[in-house]
C-alpha positions as CSV (number, residue, x, y, z in Angstrom):
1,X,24.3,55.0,-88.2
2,X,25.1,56.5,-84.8
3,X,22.7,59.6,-84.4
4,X,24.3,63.1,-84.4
5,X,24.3,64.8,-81.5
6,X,24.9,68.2,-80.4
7,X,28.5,69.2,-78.9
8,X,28.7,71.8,-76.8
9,X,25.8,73.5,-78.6
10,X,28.3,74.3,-81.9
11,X,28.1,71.4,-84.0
12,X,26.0,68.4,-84.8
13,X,28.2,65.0,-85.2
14,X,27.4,61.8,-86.5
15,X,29.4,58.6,-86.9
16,X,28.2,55.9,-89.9
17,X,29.4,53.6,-91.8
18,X,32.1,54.3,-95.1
19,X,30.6,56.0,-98.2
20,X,32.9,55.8,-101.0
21,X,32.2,60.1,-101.6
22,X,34.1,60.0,-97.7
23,X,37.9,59.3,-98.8
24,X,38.9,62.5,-99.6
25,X,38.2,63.8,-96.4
26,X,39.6,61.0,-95.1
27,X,42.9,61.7,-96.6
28,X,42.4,65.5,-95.8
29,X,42.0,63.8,-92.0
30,X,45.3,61.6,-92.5
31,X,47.6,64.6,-93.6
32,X,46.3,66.9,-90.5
33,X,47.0,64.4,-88.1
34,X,49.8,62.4,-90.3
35,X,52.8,64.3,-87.4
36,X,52.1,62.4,-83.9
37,X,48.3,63.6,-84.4
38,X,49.8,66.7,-85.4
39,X,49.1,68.4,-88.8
40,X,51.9,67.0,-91.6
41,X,50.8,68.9,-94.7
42,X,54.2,70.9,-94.5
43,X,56.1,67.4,-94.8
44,X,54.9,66.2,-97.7
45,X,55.4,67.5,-101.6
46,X,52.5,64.9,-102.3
47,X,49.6,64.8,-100.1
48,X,48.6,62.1,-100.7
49,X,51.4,59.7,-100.1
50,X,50.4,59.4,-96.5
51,X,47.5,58.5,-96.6
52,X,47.4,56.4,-99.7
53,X,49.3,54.0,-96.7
54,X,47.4,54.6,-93.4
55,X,43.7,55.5,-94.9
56,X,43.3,54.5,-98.5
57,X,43.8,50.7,-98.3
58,X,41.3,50.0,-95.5
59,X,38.0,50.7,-97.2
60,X,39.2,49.6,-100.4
61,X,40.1,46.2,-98.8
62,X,36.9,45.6,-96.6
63,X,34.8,48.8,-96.5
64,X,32.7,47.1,-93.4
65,X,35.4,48.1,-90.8
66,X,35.3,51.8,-91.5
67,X,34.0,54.5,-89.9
68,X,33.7,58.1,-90.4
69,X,32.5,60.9,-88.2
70,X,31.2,63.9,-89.8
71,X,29.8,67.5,-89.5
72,X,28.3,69.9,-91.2
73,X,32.1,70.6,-92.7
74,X,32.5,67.6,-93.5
75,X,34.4,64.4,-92.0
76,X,36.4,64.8,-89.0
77,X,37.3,61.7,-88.0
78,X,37.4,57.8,-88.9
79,X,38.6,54.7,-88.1
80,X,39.8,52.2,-90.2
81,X,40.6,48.5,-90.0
82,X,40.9,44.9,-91.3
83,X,39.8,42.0,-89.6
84,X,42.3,39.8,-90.8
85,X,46.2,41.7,-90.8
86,X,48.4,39.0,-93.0
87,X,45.7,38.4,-95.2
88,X,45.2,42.3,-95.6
89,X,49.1,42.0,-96.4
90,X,48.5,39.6,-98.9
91,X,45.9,42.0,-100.7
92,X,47.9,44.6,-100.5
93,X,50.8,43.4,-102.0
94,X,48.6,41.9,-105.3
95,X,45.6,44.8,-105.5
96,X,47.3,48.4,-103.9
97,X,51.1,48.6,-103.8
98,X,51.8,47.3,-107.8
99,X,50.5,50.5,-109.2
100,X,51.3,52.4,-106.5
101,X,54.9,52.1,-107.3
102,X,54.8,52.2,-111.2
103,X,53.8,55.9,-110.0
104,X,56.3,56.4,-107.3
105,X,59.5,54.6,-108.4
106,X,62.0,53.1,-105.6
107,X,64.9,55.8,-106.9
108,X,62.1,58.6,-105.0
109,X,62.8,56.9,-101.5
110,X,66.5,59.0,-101.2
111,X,66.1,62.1,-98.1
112,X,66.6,65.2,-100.3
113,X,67.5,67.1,-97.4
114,X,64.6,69.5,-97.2
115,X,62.8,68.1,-93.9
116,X,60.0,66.8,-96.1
117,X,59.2,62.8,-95.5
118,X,57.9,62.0,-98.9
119,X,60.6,59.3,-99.4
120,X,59.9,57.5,-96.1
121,X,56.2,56.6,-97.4
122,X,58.1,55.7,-100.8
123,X,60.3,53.4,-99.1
124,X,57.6,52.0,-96.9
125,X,55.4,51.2,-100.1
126,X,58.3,49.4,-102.2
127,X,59.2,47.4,-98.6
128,X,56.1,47.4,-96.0
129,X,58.1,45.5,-93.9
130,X,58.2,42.7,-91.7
131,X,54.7,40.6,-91.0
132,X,53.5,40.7,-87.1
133,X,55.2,38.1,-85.4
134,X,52.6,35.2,-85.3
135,X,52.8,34.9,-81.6
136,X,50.7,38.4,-81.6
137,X,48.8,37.6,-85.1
138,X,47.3,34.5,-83.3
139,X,45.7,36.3,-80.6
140,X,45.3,39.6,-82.2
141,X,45.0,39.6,-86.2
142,X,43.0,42.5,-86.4
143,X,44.4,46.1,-86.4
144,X,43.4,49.8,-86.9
145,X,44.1,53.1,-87.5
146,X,41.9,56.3,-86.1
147,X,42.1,59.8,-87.0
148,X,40.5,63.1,-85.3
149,X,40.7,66.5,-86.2
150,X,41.4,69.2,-83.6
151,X,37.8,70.7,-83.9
152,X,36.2,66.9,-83.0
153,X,38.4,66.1,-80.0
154,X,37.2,66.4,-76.6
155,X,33.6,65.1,-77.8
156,X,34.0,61.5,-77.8
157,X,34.1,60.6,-81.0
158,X,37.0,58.2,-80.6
159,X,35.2,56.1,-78.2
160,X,32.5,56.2,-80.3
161,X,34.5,55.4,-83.4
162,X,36.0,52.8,-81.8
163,X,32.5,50.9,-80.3
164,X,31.7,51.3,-83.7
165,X,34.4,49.0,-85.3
166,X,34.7,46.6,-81.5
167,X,30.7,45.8,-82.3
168,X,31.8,45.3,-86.4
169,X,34.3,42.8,-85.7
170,X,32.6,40.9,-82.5
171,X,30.5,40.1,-85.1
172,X,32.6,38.5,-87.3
173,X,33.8,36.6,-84.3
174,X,37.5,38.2,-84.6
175,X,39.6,37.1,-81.5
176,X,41.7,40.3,-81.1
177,X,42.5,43.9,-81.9
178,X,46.3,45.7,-82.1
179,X,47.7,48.4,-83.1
180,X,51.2,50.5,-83.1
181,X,51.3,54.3,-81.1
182,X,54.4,56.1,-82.0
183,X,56.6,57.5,-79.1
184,X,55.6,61.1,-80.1
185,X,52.0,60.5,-79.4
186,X,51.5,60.1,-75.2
187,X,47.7,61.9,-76.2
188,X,46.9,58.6,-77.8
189,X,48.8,55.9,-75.6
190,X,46.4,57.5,-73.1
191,X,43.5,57.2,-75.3
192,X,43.8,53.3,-75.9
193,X,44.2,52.6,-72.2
194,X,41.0,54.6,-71.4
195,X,39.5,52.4,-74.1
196,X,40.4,49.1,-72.7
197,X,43.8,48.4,-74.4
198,X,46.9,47.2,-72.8
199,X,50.6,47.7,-73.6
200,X,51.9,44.7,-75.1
201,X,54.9,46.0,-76.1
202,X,57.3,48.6,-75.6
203,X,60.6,49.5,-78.0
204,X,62.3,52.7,-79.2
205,X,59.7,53.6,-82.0
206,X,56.7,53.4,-79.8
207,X,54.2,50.9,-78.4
208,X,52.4,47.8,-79.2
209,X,48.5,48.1,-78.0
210,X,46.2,45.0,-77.8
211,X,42.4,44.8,-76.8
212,X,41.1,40.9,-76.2
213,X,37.6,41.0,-78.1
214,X,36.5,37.5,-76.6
215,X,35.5,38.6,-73.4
């Protein structure tokens, strides 16, 4: 575990490794920052479905590549990861998506007009979509996602998050790191270039990030 410091004199923070009692902050965490890093709870009838996508999986899959920061109020921040992307796929569709949508059949993924986005995370459970081109898999099969509420910004935490999971998968020798930053989000395009990621990538959704982990 990271020790907790002090921030700012307010609040003590501490980042450690996944505890199963975490994951419903974490989805709490997922849904407040599920809009660009902005709160989504007003977009979703079920919250839930976000996060059963973008937080759920990761521990459930390989609980060694997440992290969590937490306060006295509980967990602010995490972030989440698999070594190992297609074979995460592969898990995914055999372990997480089948029951997933027995609950939340493919007739749910129509826009009922209302602004709420509900049927896009329907959609994207019954088709994920396409794999990572391999050309990028190769070099970077890892990927992550990392959350931070409002009240733990400015402190560090994602830096420390993220030397958290770098030292996790150095040690499992894993070659390379990526990950997708929507268009919506220049806060966090920032953040991974302060961090050491490049742009590998650019197209109308957003941007493809890469870190190299061999060197």
């Amino acid at each position: 575990m990271v020790p907790a410091r002090d921030v700012g004199g307010a609040m003590s923070i501490g980042i450690r490794p996944f505890e199963p009692f975490d994951l419903p902050g974490m989805y709490r965490v997922c849904l407040r920052t599920g809009d660009s890093g902005r709160d989504a709870t007003a977009l979703y009838n079920d919250p839930d479905l976000l996060p059963h996508i973008y937080a759920g999986p990761y521990p459930a899959a390989d609980p060694g590549l997440t992290f969590v920061a937490a306060d006295e109020q509980g967990v602010l921040g995490y972030v989440v990861a698999t070594a190992d992307t297609h074979a995460f796929d592969g898990w995914l569709e055999d372990h997480w998506w089948p029951p997933l949508r027995a609950r939340h059949p493919r007739a749910l993924a129509t826009d009922p007009g209302d602004g709420t986005q509900d049927w896009q995370r329907v959609e994207h459970i019954h088709r994920p979509g396409p794999p990572e081109p391999e050309a990028l898999y190769e070099r970077y099969p890892a990927h992550l996602h990392i959350d931070i509420l409002p009240r733990g910004q400015g402190a560090g935490l994602g830096r420390r998050l993220m030397d958290a999971l770098l030292a996790a998968l150095r040690e499992r020798g894993v070659r390379g790191l990526h990950l997708g930053v929507g268009s919506g989000n220049p806060g966090a395009h920032a953040f991974y270039l302060r961090v050491g990621f490049t742009e590998a990538d650019r197209q109308g959704w957003g941007s493809v990030m890469v870190r190299d982990l061999t060197r």
